[in-house]
BAZA-48778 format. One record per residue (C-alpha): x, y, z; residue in one letter. Coordinates in steps of 0.1 Angstrom, whole numbers, plus 5000, padded with zeros to 4 digits. Each point is the difference from the previous one (the first is absolute). Layout:
// residues N
XYZa/...
***
This chain:
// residues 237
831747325741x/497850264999x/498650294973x/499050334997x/498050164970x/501650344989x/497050164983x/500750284973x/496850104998x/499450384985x/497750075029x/499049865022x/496549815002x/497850295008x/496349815005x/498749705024x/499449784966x/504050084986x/500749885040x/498749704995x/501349884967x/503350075009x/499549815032x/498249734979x/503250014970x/502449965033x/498449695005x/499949864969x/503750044999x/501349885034x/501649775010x/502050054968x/501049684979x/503850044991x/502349734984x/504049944992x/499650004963x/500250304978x/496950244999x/498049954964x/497050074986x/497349774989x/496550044986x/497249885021x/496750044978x/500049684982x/501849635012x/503250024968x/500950335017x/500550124966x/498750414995x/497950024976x/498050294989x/496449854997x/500349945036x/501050355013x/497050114979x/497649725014x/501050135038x/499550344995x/496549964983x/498849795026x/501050265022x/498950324983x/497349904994x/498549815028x/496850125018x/497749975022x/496849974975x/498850315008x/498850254971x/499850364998x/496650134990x/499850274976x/497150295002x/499750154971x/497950295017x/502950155017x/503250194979x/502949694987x/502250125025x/498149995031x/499549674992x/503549934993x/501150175037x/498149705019x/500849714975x/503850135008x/499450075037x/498549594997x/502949874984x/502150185030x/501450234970x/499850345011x/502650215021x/499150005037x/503050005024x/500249625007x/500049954960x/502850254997x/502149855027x/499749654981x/501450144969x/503150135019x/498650394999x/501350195034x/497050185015x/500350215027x/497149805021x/497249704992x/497650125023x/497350114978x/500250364994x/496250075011x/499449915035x/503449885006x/499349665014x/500449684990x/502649934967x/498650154966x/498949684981x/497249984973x/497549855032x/500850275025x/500050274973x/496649914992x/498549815027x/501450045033x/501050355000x/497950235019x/499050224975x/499449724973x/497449865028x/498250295004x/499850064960x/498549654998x/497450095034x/499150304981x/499049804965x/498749715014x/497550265022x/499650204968x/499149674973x/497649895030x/501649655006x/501649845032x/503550125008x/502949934979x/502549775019x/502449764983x/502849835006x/502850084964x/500150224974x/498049684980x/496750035019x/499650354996x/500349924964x/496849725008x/498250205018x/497150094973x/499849634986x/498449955038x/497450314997x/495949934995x/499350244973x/499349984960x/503549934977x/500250364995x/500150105037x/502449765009x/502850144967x/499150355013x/500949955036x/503249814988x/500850304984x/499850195029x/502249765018x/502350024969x/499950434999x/500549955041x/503149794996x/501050274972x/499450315023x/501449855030x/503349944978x/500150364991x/499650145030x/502749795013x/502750134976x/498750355009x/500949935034x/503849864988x/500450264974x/498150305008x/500150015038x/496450044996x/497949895031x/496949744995x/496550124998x/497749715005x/497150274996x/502050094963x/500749644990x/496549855004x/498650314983x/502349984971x/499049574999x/496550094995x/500350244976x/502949854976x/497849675005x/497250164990x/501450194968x/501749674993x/497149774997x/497850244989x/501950034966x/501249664994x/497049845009x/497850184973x/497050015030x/498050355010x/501349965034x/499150325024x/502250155025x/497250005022x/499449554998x/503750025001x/500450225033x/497749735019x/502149694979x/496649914983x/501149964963x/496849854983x/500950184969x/503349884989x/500349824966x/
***
């Protein structure tokens, strides 16, 4: 006897990774296990299938709230919400095309909206996309240090805990990476919502100088535009 799965999807699976888990689900559930007795239901998460509460609650914290062990640093040298962006964009939390297509959101493509290859995820959005790259060519030529290349969102997130430097250089250049991510987001949605073409000329200018306005206040230093315009911050707080 054989089967055939009648999918009701509301769309249909619209990226390589929804592919896969459907092909991986298919598998899961074939050949199918089917017996004479009447169908019932039965509660699986403890041995006196008995439902109790405590262990729905149990399951789903273990869940929730499961992680890999890796923490979000804070700068407190750059505005709350530009910090906020990349601990969201870290936690897979903010809404790039993949994301939205997870959640059940109809988008008209997930192909990121900037160059237009490769699907819109938080990596590609910030990493592999070619204008992303030649944002983090420009700042790495810019703060004087090797060229930035990394593998997930994560390392670009490392990438100052690795620099030689005093404490203070190495919080300031995270919050350029921090102000990057932040500017790279925004130009982004001006691309979706605007129809407004990327500048890489206009986004590396406007890093260095919201960076340097940034810093300069929170940090209570005398930093200069001019140490700043060469990356060579030696009066920072």
């Amino acid at each position: 006897m054989g089967y055939t799965w009648a999918w009701l999807w509301k769309r249909t699976p619209a990226s390589m990774e929804e592919c896969n888990q459907l092909h991986q689900l298919t598998t899961m559930f074939f050949p199918p296990r089917l017996s004479d007795g009447p169908d019932k239901w039965e509660w699986t998460l403890n041995g006196s299938k008995v439902f109790l509460v405590s262990d729905i609650k149990s399951h789903l914290a273990n869940h929730r709230f499961s992680h890999s062990g890796y923490v979000f640093k804070w700068n407190n040298w750059v505005p709350r919400k530009v910090s906020i962006l990349s601990w969201r964009a870290a936690l897979d939390r903010i809404p790039v095309r993949i994301a939205l297509t997870r959640r059940n959101i109809t988008v008209a493509s997930i192909l990121c909206p900037i160059c237009g290859f490769g699907e819109e995820s938080v990596d590609h959005i910030f990493i592999d996309c070619g204008f992303a790259q030649s944002i983090w060519a420009a700042i790495s030529q810019w703060c004087n240090i090797p060229p930035i290349f990394v593998f997930s969102f994560k390392d670009l997130l490392d990438i100052h805990v690795y620099m030689r430097g005093s404490v203070s250089l190495k919080k300031a250049f995270y919050g350029v990476v921090l102000v990057a991510i932040w500017c790279i987001w925004r130009a982004r949605n001006d691309v979706v919502f605007n129809g407004v073409e990327c500048s890489l000329q206009r986004c590396v200018g406007e890093i260095k100088t919201k960076s340097f306005l940034w810093i300069k206040n929170h940090s209570k230093g005398r930093l200069s535009w001019n140490s700043w315009a060469s990356f060579n911050p030696d009066n920072i707080g």
